[in-house]
N, C-alpha and C positions, 0 to 999 in steps of 0.2 A: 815539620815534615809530616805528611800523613801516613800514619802509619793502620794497618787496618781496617781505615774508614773515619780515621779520627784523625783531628791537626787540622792544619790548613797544609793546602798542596804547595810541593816543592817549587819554588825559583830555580827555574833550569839556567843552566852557565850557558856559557857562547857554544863549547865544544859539543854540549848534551844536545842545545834544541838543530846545531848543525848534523849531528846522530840522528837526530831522530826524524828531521826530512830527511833526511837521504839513505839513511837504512830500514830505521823502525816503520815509520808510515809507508805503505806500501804501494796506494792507489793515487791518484791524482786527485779522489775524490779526497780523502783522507786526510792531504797536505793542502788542500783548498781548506777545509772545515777547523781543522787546529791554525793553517794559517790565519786566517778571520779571525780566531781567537786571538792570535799571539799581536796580527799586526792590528787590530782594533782594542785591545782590552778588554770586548767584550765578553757578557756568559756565553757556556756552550749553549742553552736555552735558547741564546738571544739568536744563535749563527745558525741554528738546526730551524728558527722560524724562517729565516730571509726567502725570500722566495725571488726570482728569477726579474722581477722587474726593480726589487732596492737594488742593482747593480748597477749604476749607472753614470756616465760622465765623471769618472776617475774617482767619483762617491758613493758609499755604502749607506745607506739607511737603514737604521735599525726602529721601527714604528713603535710607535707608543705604546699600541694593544700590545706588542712582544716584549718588552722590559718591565724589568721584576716591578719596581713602583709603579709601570704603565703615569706616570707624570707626564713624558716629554719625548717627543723626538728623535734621535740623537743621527746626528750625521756626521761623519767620521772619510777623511779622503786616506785614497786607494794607493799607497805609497809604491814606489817597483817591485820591493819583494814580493810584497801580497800579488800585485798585478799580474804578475809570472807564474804564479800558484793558480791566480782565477785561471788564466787564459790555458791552462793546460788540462783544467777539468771544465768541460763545458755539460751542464745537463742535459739531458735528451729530450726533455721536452718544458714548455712555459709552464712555472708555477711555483710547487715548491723547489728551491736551489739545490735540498739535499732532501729527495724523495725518500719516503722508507718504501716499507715492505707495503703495506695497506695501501693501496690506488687514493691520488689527493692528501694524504699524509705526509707528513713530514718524516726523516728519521729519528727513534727515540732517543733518548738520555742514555737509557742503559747501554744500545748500541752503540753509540758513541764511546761511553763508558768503556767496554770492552773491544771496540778497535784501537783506543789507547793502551789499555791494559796488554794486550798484546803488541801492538808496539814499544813499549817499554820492557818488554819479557824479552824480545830480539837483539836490544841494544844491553840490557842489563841495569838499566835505571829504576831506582825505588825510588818510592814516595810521591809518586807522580797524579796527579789528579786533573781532569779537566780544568779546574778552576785553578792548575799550576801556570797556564798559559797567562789570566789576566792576571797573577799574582806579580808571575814573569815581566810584561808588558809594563806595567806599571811602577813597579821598579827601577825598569830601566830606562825607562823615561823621569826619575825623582835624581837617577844616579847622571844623567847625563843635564842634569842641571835645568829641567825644564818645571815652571811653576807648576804649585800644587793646583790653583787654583784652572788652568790649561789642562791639566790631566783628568782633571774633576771634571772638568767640561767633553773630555772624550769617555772617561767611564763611566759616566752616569752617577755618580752616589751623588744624594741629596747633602751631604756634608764630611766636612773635611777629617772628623775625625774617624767616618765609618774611612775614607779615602787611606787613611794613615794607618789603620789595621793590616791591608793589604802590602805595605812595603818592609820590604827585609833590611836591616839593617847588619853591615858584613863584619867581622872582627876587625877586617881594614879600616874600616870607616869610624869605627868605636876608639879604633888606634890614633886614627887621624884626629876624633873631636878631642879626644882628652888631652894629645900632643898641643893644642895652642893655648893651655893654659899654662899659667907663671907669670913672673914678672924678671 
């Protein structure tokens, strides 16, 4: 858990990230932007680049110039919860998907940064980081039984063991490996 800037960010539970659209995030703009993150895995980086035309035909494109490696592609479909999220924040104008302040810019890190940060001070969640949503995402796609190498293919890491940093392993599931052994 990260705690003052340090850790990896928290894997939020079912109840937390249902908190946190529906209390903590406050604008449509908000639960669009952590949506993107929570239903694609992506970075917040990658979702703060998208601009108004990767949305398209129930697919998300994330371009190559916008991912950390800048390798490859990545195209990611638009599943109904996210759908419901886009479709309620619409931008006001073609370009970037989530404008900042500066005309042609996008919004920063920090801002985003701190529209989390306060949404997590309203519901009362620590340890919360941008990069809790793909922490989130990713996990729960490892726990719902979906291969690594399928997940790897929607996160983007070059390999499987940076992929296996990111997932949490629960005291349940520590309970569960060691219960199948004996004879």
């Amino acid at each position: 858990m990260k705690v003052n800037g340090n850790g990896q960010g928290k894997v939020l539970s079912q109840s937390e990230l249902r908190q946190l659209f529906t209390e903590g995030l406050v604008t449509p703009r908000d639960r669009a932007l952590f949506g993107i993150c929570l239903f694609t895995g992506c970075r917040v980086s990658e979702a703060l680049a998208l601009q108004t035309t990767d949305i398209k035909g129930g697919m998300l494109t994330f371009r190559k110039s916008t991912t950390k490696g800048k390798l490859k592609t990545r195209v990611v479909d638009i599943q109904p919860g996210l759908a419901s999220l886009l479709e309620a924040y619409q931008p006001k104008k073609p370009g970037n998907f989530f404008p900042g302040r500066c005309p042609g810019q996008p919004m920063t890190r920090f801002m985003a940064d701190k529209i989390l940060k306060k949404a997590c001070e309203r519901i009362g969640v620590v340890g919360v980081s941008t990069h809790s949503f793909r922490r989130t995402a990713l996990t729960q796609m490892c726990n719902a039984g979906i291969p690594l190498r399928h997940i790897q293919e929607i996160s983007g890491h070059n390999d499987l063991a940076t992929l296996q940093r990111y997932l949490e392993v629960s005291p349940d599931q520590r309970k569960k490996a060691v219960s199948v052994i004996g004879f």
